[in-house]
N, C-alpha and C positions, 0 to 999 in steps of 0.2 A: 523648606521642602527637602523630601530624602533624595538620596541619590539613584538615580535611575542607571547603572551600569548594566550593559549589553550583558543578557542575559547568557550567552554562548561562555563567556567568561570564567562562569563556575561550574559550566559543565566535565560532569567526570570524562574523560574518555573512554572508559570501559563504557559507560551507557551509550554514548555516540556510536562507538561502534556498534554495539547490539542492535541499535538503532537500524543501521546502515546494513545490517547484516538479515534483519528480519525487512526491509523495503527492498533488498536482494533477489527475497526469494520469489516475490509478484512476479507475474507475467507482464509484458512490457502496457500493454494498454491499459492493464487495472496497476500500475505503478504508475504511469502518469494520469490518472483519475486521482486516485489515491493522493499523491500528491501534488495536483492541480486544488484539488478540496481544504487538504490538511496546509497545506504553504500558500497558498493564492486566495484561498478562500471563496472559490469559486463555486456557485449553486450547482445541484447537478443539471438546472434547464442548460446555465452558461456551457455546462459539459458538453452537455449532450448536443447545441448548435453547434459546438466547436468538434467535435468529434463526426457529426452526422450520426451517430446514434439517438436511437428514439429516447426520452428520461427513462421511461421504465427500464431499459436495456441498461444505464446508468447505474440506475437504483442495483440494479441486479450484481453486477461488475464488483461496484461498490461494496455491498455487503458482501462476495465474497472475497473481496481483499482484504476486508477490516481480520475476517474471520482466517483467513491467511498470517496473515500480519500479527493479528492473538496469537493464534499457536506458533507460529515462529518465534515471537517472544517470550514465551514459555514454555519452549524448547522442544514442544509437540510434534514430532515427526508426524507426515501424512502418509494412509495407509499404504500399502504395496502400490496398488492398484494405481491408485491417484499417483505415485511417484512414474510408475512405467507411463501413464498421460503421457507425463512431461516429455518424455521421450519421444520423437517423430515417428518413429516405426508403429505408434499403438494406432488401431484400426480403427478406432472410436474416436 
């Protein structure tokens, strides 16, 4: 049989970081979706009982984290607009 070593092992750390740097940038509730899914492996129904959100409200979350998380990863900055969001003063 081959040898089965922990996969963590030969990870570069420049990519960990990237990693860690693009799961950063989520907002706190589609971070812990995101990775409740991606680390746990948990369905989005398990999410969504566990959360009290409806699944589709899930689904929704979800896709735009994944879609966060891409462009973070490839280094996409998000447009004006959407960064002032982030910001508590925006009225929207």
């Amino acid at each position: 049989m081959g040898d089965h070593s922990d996969p963590n092992d030969h990870a570069d750390p420049h990519t960990i970081a990237d990693l860690e740097a693009a799961i950063g940038t989520l907002r706190s509730l589609n971070r812990q979706l995101f990775l409740a899914h991606c680390i746990d492996h948990m369905t989005y129904v398990e999410m969504a009982r566990r959360t009290g959100l409806s699944v589709r409200h899930v689904e929704r979350r979800m896709a735009r984290a994944i879609r966060q998380f891409d462009a973070a990863r490839r280094g996409i900055r998000p447009p004006w607009w959407r960064r002032l969001r982030r910001l508590r003063w925006w009225p929207f």
